[in-house]
Steps between C-alpha positions, in 0.01 A plus 500: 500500500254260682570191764339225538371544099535134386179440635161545627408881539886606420534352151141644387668843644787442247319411234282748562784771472709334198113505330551880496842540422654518814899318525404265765736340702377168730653415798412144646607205696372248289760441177244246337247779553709793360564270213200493396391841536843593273385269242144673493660827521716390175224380282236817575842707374497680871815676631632399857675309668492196776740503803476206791508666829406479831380793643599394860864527394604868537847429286332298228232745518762806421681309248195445303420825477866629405465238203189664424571870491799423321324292264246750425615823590215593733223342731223680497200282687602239795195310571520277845237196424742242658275366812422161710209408719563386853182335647436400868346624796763694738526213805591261179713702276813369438750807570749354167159550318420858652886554408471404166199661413632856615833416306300462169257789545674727692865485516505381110303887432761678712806321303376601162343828583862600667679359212277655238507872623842599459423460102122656527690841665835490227178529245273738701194300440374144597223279616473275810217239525441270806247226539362541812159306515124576626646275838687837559137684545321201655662166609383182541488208734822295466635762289722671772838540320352540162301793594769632752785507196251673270412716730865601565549547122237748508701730725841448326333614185411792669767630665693394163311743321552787755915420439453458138268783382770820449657239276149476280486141580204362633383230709156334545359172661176278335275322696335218288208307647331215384719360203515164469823327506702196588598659811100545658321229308182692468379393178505123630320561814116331486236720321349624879826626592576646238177700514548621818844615413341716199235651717781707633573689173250795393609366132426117608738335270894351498726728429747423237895551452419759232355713726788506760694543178329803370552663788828463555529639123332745561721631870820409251353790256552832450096550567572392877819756529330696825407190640760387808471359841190289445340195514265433273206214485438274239241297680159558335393685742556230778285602831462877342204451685333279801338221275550579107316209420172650572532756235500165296239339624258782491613527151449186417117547647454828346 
């Protein structure tokens, strides 16, 4: 089960799981969206499902997932993409905004991760996945309630997993960096800015939705079973050191 999949990073997750066989259920705001997505699902002959719901609703939230466990028997994999930026510097910030923004990211996480676990511990076994964001490890400017409500998804997800682990279920937060996406605009900056932007990243390119989506495949797997508690980053190695850029450029000289 994924939020926030008719789109963007989410619906590449999705697809990414119905590719391999996985019955995927998408969760979304956005009927239009979700309508499409169904229709794609139906004509690549994937097995899933499409549910509207807004993960800032606690009672939708738990009635969605009754429909779905009865529905399907089981859910095995809850992955928490659902997310909304929140830009302005602190003396500006609107506080509805700063609200809003921890409502999505936050509070929407905590509804479907306490509606999801009764199920995971009936079955003994599960998977929890949070978005978190490379804002949670380093913020920036004007980013104040973005990074704040990422942050604080990082240590739900832990604690989570030290509740959840004598029930085998674990739970893991992902840090992407540099993707491109409606929400930052980074493949429409200007070429210079851009540039500067990629001489953060020891691999110096965009990241793409595929390799968010990997990754989260890969935590949802029975090859990331003694994995729990963590945040990992899928950032291209953003500021793994000082300047990465200069590995480039004396590469580019060699």
């Amino acid at each position: 089960m994924i939020t926030g999949a008719a789109s963007g990073i989410g619906r590449v997750i999705a697809e990414t799981f119905a590719r391999n066989g996985a019955v995927t259920v998408a969760l979304d705001i956005s009927e239009d969206a979700l309508g499409t997505l169904g229709a794609d699902f139906a004509e690549q002959g994937w097995a899933g499902a499409q549910y509207i719901c807004d993960v800032r609703d606690a009672v939708a939230v738990t009635d969605v997932m009754r429909r779905i466990a009865e529905r399907f028997g089981r859910i095995d994999v809850l992955v928490n993409n659902a997310g909304i930026n929140a830009e302005g510097l602190v003396e500006d910030l609107d506080v509805d905004l700063w609200d809003r923004c921890f409502a999505v990211n936050v509070r929407g996480t905590f509804n479907t991760c306490k509606a999801v676990v009764p199920f995971m511990k009936a079955q003994g076994t599960g998977r929890i996945i949070n978005a978190a964001s490379f804002a949670a490890i380093m913020p920036s400017i004007g980013a104040s309630a973005y990074a704040a409500s990422k942050a604080a998804v990082v240590q739900f997800t832990r604690t989570l997993a030290g509740e959840v682990g004598p029930w085998n279920i674990t739970a893991n937060s992902y840090a992407p960096g540099m993707i491109p996406t409606a929400i930052n605009g980074f493949a429409h900056m200007d070429a210079d800015e851009q540039s500067k932007k990629l001489d953060m990243l020891a691999l110096r390119r965009w990241g793409e939705s595929e390799d968010v989506a990997n990754l989260v495949c890969f935590l949802a797997s029975d090859l990331a079973s003694y994995i729990s508690g963590t945040l990992v980053d899928v950032s291209g190695g953003k500021f793994s050191t000082q300047v990465p850029s200069v590995a480039h450029q004396q590469n580019v000289h060699a």
